[in-house]
N, C-alpha and C positions, 0 to 999 in steps of 0.2 A: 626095860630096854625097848619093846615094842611099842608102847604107847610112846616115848620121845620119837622114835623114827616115824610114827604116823602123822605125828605133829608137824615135824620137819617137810616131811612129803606134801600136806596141807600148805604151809608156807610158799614154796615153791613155786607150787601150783596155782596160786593167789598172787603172785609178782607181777604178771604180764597184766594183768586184769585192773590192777593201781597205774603202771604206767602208762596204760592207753586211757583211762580217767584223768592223769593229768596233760597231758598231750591235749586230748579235746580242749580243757578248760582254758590252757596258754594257746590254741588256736584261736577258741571264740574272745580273750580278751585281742589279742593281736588284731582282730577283725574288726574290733570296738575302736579301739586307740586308732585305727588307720581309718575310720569312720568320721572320727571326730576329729584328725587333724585336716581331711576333705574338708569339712565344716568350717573350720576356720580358715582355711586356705580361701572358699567362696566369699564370707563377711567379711575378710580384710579387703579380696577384690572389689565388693559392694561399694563401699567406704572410700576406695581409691577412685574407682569413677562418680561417685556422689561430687568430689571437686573437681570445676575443670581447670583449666591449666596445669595438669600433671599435679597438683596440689592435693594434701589428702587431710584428713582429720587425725589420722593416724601419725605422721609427720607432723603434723604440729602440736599436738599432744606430745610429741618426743621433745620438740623444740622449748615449751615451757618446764616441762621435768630438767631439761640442762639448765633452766638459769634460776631456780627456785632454791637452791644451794643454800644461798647467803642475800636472797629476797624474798620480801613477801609473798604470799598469792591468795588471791583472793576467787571465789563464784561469785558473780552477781546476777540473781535471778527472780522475776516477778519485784523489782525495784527493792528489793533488800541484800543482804552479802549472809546468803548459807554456808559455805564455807572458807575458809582459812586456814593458814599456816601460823606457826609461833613466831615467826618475825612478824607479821604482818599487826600481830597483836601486840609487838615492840612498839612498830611504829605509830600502830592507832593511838595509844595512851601516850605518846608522847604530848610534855605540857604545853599548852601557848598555841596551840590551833597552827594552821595551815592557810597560807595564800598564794593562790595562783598565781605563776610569771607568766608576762605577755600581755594579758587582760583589764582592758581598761575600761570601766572602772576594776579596780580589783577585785577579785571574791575569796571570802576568806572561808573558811569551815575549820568547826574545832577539831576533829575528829579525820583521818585521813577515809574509814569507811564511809561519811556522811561524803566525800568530795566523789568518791569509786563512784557510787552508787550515783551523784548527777552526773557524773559522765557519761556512766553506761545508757541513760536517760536520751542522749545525745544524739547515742552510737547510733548508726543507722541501721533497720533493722534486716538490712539483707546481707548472707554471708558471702566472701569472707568482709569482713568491715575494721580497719586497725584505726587505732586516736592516740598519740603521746601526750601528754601533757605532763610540764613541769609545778612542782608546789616546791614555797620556802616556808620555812618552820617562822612564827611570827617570833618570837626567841632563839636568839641562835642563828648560825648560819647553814645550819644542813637544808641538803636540797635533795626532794625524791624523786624520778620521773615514774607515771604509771604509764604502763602500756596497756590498753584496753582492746581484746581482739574478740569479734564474735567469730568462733574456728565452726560452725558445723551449721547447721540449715536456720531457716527464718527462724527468730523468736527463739533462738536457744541461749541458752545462760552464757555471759558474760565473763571471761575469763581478765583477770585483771593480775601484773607482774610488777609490784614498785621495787624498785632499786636506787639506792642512796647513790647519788651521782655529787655529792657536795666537792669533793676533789676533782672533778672533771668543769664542773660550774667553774669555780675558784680558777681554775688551770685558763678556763675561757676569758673568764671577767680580765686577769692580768694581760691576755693577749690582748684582747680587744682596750684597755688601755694605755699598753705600749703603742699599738697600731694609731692610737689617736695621738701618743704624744710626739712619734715621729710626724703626722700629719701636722700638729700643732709647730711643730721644731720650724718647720718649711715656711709656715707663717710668717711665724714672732720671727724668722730672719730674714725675711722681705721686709717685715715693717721698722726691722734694725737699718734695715741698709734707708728705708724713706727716712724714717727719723732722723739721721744723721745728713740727710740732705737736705732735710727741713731744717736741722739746727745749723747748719751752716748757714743756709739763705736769711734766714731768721736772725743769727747772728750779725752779719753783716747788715743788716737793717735796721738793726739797733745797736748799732755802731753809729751809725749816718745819724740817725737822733738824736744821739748821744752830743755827736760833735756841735750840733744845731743847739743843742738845749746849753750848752759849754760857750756858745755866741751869746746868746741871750742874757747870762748871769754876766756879762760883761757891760752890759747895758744899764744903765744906773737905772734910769727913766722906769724902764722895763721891771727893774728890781724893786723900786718902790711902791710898784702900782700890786706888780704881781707875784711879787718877790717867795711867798710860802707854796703856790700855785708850781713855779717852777724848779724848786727845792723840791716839792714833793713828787714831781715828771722824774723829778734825778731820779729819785731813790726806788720809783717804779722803776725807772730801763735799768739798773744798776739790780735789782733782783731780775726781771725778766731776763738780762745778761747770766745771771746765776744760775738760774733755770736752764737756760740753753745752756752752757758751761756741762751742767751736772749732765743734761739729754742726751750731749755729744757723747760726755765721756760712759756712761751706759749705754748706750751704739757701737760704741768702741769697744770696750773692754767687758759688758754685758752685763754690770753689778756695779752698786756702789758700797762705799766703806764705810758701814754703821760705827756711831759713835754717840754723847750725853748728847741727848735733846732733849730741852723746856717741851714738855707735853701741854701744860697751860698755856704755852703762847701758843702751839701749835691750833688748840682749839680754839683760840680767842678768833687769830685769824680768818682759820675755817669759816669759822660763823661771820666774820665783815665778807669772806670773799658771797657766804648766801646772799647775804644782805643784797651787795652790790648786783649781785645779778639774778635779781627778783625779775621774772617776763612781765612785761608791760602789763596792766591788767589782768592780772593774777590775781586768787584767793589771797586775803595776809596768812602769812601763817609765821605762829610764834613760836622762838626759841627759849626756853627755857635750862639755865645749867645750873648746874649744882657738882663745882667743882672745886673741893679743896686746895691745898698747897702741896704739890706732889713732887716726889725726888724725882731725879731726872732719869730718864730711859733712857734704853740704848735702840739705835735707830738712824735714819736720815732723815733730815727734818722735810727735805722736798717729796719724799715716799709718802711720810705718814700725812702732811701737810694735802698730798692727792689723795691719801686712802679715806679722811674723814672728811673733806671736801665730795667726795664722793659717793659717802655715808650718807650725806644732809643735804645732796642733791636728791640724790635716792629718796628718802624719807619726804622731802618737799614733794617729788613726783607723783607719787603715791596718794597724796591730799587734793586733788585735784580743784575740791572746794572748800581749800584752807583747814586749819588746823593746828594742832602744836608737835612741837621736834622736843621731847626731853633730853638732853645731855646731860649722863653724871659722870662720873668717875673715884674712882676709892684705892687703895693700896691694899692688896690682899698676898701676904708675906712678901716675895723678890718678885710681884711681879705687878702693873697697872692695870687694874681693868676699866675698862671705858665701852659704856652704855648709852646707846643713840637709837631712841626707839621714835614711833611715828603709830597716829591716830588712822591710819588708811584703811584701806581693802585686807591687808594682811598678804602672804606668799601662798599661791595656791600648793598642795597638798603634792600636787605631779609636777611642779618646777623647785620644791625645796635640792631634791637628790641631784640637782644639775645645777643650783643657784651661783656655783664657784666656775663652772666649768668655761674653759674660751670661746668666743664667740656666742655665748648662751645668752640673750634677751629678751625680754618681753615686749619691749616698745617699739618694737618692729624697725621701718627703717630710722626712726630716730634714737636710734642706740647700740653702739659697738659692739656690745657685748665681753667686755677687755677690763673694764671700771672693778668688777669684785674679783674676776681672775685674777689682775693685778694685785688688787690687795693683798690675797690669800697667798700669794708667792710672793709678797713683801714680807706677811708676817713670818713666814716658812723660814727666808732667806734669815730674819735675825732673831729666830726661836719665838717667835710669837703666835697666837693663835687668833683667829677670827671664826665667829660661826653667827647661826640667824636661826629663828624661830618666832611663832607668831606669838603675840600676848594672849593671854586672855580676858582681858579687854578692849580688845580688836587692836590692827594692826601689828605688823612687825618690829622686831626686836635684832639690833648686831650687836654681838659682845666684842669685844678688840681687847686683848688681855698683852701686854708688852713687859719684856724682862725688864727690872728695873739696872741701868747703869753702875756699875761701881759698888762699892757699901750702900747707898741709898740713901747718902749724905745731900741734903739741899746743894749743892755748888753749882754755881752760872757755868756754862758753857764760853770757854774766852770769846773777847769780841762781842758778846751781846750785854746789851743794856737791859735788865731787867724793866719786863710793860708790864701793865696791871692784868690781874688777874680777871680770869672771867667773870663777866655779872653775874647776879642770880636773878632766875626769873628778868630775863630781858626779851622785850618784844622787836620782833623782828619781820618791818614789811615792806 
């Protein structure tokens, strides 16, 4: 019993002696921790005056951690990419490389790091320094922009943030061609309202001929000498009356009413109307067709009769020191394809993506720019398609594909006289 009370007594005794050992030790950490939050309280203010305009590294360094979520990020530094994120390793490996928008000529890179890394290249090398640039996948239509920011002193590493902006591109692309086709609407209905004053004037003009050429055939004398001469003035004003007819009533009512049209007469024409209006002194340049016996499409014969007269003006242009117009045509299931290609220059690479577009030309002031827009919303208008590319054998190439009318039974069109069918290999100068 003496010996536990002496122990107990030791105990005791020994109490205050433990809690003034701990008290020291949570004094001197408390004195530590309050040392080193001064410390950092100093470095973050360093850092904050290092940028001026209230701007800090620290702040922007917050501002990439928010948008790194659901993008890339990349360092680039001493012209390579030390680190990255796992998106950013999505987008690198994506297939079919990357080309820059905006940049003419274009540049492509396979690789979305090989494109970071020349841009940072770019960057200028004093802080703060920002560069956006947008890239399209050469497959596919996504679109990335990178943001490229140098955030801290000269020659420091490269901070790079891609983000898939394909839905904001696309949302643009449709604005900006609604915005053109309201622009374009404003046009095409000033040149409704000329055309339809042209075809009245014009009308009446060829009226007055008309009645003139109606004296003439009354004239024996007349008719004997020149009698085929003036039959065939008829039946020129009696189509160019046809033509005005159809001009007005598309001014008027803004479309015409497709229906069976001879596609083979159509071409045969086409190619008299070159013929006829070769410029004086000009390269020859030869027609060759190769065009079967085709069922009849559906169409207007005065649209398509402007869309391939249009074709084989085009293609003549383009030769400026002569050459050949191939014309074939073939049946490919319910629908006609027709190929009118030319030995030229070919479509440069930067005016394909516009070649349909209104008012788009190359021939400066000698050319509307209305001739392929036209087409392209003719074929639209009666399901048909038109498109162009260059051969590889130089020059270009139009395809003209048109639904075939009907079952796709041979049958004339009423009123017309079946003409002979196109030559083959016929020279035209």
């Amino acid at each position: 019993m003496r010996d536990q009370r002496n122990i107990a007594d030791a105990a005791e005794s020994a109490e205050p002696d433990v809690l003034v050992d701990l008290r020291a030790k949570y004094l001197d950490l408390s004195r530590k921790y309050a040392a080193l939050v001064r410390r950092l309280e100093v470095r973050t203010s360093e850092l904050v005056q290092q940028r001026s305009g209230g701007g800090s590294a620290v702040y922007r360094l917050g501002f990439w951690a928010l948008n790194v979520t659901a993008s890339g990020l990349a360092l680039v530094k001493d012209g390579a990419i030390t680190t990255r994120n796992a998106r950013w390793h999505e987008l690198d490996i994506a297939r079919g490389g990357w080309m820059r928008e905006g940049k003419v000529p274009s540049t492509t890179w396979m690789r979305l790091s090989q494109a970071a890394v020349a841009e940072a290249r770019q960057l200028p090398e004093r802080a703060p320094s920002v560069v956006v640039r947008r890239y399209r996948s050469m497959h596919g239509e996504q679109v990335v922009e990178l943001r490229l920011e140098r955030i801290d002193a000269v020659a420091s590493p490269v901070v790079v943030l891609a983000q898939d902006v394909t839905e904001q591109a696309r949302a643009e692309k449709e604005l900006s061609h609604m915005r053109e086709a309201l622009f374009q609407s404003e046009h095409m209905s000033i040149l409704g309202e000329l055309a339809s004053s042209i075809a009245h004037e014009l009308g009446n003009t060829l009226r007055g001929v008309t009645t003139r050429t109606a004296v003439l055939t009354r004239d024996t004398r007349v008719m004997a000498e020149y009698g085929p001469l003036v039959v065939g003035l008829q039946e020129s004003i009696e189509a160019a009356l046809e033509s005005v007819r159809k001009l007005h009533d598309v001014a008027r009512s803004g479309r015409l009413e497709p229906g069976p049209v001879d596609l083979g007469e159509v071409l045969r024409q086409a190619i008299g109307v070159l013929h006829l209006r070769q410029p004086p002194g000009a390269a020859p340049v030869e027609v060759r067709t190769d065009v079967p016996d085709l069922p009849l499409v559906l169409g207007s014969g005065a649209e398509l009769s402007h869309l391939f007269v249009t074709l084989l003006f085009n293609a003549r242009d383009a030769m400026p020191d002569g050459g050949t117009v191939h014309v074939s045509a073939e049946r490919a299931r319910d629908r006609v394809r027709v190929t009118i290609a030319d030995e030229g220059t070919g479509i440069g690479p930067e005016h394909l993506p516009r070649l349909f577009q209104p008012f788009f030309t190359t021939k400066g002031k000698a050319g509307t720019g209305l001739g392929l827009w036209l087409a392209q919303s003719t074929m639209r208008r009666i399901g048909g398609a038109i498109t162009a590319r260059n051969r590889r054998a130089g020059g270009a190439e139009f395809l003209v594909e048109i639904q075939i009318a009907g079952d796709g039974q041979r049958v004339r069109p009423p009123g017309r006289a079946r003409g002979p069918r196109p030559e083959r290999n016929v020279r035209r100068h």
